[in-house]
C-alpha atoms as one frame of an Amber mdcrd trajectory, in Angstrom:
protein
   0.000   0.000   0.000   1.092   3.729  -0.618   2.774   4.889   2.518   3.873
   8.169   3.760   6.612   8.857   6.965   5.718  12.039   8.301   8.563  13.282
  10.131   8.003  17.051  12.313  11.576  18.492  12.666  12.741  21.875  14.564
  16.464  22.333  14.913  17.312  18.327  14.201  19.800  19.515  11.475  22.701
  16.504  13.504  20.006  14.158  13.298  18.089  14.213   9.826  20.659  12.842
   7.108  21.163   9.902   9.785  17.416   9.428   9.863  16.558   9.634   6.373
  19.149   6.861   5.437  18.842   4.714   7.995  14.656   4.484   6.835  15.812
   4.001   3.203  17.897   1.613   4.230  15.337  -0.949   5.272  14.073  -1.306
   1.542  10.353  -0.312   2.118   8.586   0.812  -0.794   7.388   4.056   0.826
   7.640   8.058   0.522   9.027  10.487   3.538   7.820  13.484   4.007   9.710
  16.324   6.518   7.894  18.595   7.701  10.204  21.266   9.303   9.276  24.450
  10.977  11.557  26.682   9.729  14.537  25.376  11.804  16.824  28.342  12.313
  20.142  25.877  12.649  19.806  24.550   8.786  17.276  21.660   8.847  15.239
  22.219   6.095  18.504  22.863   3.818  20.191  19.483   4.932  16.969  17.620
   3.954  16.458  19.867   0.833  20.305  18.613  -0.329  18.809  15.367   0.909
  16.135  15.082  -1.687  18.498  16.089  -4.863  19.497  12.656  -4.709  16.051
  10.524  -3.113  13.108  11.463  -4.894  10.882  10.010  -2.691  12.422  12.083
  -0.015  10.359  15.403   0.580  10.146  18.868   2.187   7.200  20.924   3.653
   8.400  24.271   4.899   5.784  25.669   7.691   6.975  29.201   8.656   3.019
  30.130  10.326   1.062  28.648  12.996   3.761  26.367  13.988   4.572  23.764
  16.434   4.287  19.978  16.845   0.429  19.165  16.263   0.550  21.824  13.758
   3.312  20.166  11.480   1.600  16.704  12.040  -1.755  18.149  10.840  -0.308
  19.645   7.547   1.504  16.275   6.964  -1.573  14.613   7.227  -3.420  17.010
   4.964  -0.604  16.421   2.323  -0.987  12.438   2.353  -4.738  12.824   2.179
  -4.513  15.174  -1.131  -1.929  12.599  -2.664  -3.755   9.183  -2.070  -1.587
   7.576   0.267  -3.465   4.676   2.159  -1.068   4.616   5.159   0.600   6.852
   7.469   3.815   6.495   9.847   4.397   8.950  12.036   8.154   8.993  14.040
  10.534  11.534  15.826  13.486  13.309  14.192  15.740  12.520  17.014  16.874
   8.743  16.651  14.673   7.823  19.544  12.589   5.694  16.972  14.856   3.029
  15.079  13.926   2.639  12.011  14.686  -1.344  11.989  11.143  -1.753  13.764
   9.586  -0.261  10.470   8.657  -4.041   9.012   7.004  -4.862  12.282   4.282
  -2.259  12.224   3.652  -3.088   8.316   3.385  -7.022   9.356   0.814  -5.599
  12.475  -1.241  -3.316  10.066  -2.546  -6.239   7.967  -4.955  -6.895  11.187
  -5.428  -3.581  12.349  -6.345  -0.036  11.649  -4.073   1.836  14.260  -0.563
   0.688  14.803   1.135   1.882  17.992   5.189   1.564  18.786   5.027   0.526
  22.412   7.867   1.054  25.040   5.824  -0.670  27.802   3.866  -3.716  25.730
   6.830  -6.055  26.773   8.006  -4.510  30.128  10.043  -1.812  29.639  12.596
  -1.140  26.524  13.719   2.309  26.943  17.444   3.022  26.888  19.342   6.244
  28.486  16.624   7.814  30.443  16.867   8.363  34.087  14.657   6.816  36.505
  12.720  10.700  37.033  12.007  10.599  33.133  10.969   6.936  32.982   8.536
   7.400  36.287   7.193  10.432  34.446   6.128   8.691  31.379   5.073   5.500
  32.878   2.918   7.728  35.361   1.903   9.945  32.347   0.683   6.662  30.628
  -1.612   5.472  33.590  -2.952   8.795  33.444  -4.275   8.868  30.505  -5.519
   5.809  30.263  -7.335   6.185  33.163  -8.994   9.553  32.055  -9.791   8.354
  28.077 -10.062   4.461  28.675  -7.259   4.066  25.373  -6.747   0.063  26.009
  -2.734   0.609  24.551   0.097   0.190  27.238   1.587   3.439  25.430  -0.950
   5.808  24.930   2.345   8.786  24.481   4.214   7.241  21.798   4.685   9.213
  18.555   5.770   5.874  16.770   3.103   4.981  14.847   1.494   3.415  11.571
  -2.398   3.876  10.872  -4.496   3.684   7.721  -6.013   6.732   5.643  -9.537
   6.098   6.597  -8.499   6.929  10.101  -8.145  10.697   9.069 -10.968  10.590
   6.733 -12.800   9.669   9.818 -11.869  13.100  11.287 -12.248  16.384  10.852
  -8.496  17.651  10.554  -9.449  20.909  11.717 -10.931  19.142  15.217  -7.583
  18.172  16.468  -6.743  21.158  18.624  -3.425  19.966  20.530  -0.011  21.076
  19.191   2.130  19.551  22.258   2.753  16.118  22.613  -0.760  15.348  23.921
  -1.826  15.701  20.339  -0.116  12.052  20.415  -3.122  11.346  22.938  -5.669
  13.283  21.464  -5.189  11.111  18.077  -5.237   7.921  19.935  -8.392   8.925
  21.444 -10.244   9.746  18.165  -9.503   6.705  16.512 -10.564   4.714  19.570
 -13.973   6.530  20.231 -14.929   5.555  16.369 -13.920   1.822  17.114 -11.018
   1.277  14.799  -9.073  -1.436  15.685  -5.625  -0.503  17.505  -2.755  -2.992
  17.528   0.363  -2.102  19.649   4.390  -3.294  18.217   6.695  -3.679  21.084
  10.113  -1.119  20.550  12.699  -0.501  22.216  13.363   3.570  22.372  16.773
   5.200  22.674  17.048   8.890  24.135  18.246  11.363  21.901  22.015  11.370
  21.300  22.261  15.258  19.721  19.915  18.167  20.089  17.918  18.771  23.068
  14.441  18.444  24.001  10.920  20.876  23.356   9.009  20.009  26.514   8.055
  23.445  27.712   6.451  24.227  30.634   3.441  25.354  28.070   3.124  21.937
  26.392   3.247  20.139  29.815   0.470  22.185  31.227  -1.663  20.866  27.764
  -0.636  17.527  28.197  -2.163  17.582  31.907  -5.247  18.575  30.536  -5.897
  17.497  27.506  -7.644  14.293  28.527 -10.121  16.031  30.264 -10.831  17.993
  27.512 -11.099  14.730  25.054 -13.510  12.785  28.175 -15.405  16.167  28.779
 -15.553  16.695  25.012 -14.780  20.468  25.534
């Protein structure tokens, strides 16, 4: 099936050539599709040189209304208005290894929703200390709690999911542009019954760059699934 990575970068100019070949590299017969917010330290150049030689590599340049669930929402407004029948969504930074890309195609084939799990067999997260691990594992239970998502990950931005999943939405609807628009996704698709599959990973902490948790986007993510429950 026509597939499209969308990939949302800011400032991951030491990351993206790494990236890009390591996902060509596993000889999938899919497009990629950056998405980069105007990254002040190059990005968007290094993928643009990128692309002169990998035509199925491409750019989108966003230089309004910009942040994460902004960048993700244009990507997914670009596969819709080129026919592609499945979408991958993974971070810039490494954390996501591309090797588990033929695992979520195998788990697709039975599902609708395909989720990259850190937590589906224990826990498989490398480099994080045991504040960040307690935060996300507490994060998790969280939301699950609030929404009722039946996934073990309900945070991760690894993911693979068919067209008719958007075209089940209004695009315009998703509201987050933190991280909890990971959540707020999850919880769409769920409250419309498609089936969701999770793929056990293992995720590595960044190596270069930094991270764009603000106080801002933490404050959404504590709320946000109240707002999806609540349906404000």
């Amino acid at each position: 099936m026509k597939t499209l990575i969308i990939i949302p970068t800011y400032n991951e100019r030491d990351n993206i050539d790494t990236l890009l070949s390591a996902i060509l590299a596993q000889g999938l017969d899919l497009d990629v599709l950056v998405v980069d917010d105007n990254s002040p330290d190059g990005t968007g150049a290094a993928v643009e040189e990128f692309t002169s030689a990998h035509k199925n590599v491409s750019l989108l340049t966003r230089v309004e209304d910009r942040g994460f669930g902004r960048a993700y929402v244009a990507g997914f407004a670009y596969a819709l208005e080129h026919g592609y029948e499945l979408i991958q969504t993974m971070d810039a930074d490494l954390s996501h290894d591309p090797k588990h890309l033929p695992a979520f195609h195998a788990a697709i084939e039975e599902a609708d929703f395909v989720v990259g799990s850190r937590y589906v067999n224990g826990i498989s997260v490398i480099n994080w200390p045991l504040s960040r691990l307690a935060m996300s594992t507490g994060a998790n239970g969280y939301v699950r709690a609030i929404t009722g998502i039946p996934l073990t990950d309900c945070t991760s931005g690894y993911t693979l999911f068919r067209a008719s999943v958007l075209d089940a939405m209004n695009l315009s609807r998703l509201r987050a542009n933190g991280y909890s628009f990971l959540v707020e996704i999850k919880y769409r698709t769920f409250k419309r019954g498609f089936r969701l599959a999770e793929v056990p990973i293992i995720f590595v902490e960044r190596a270069e760059g930094y991270s764009k948790l603000s106080k801002r986007v933490f404050i959404e993510s504590v709320l946000m699934p109240w707002r999806l429950r609540l349906g404000l």
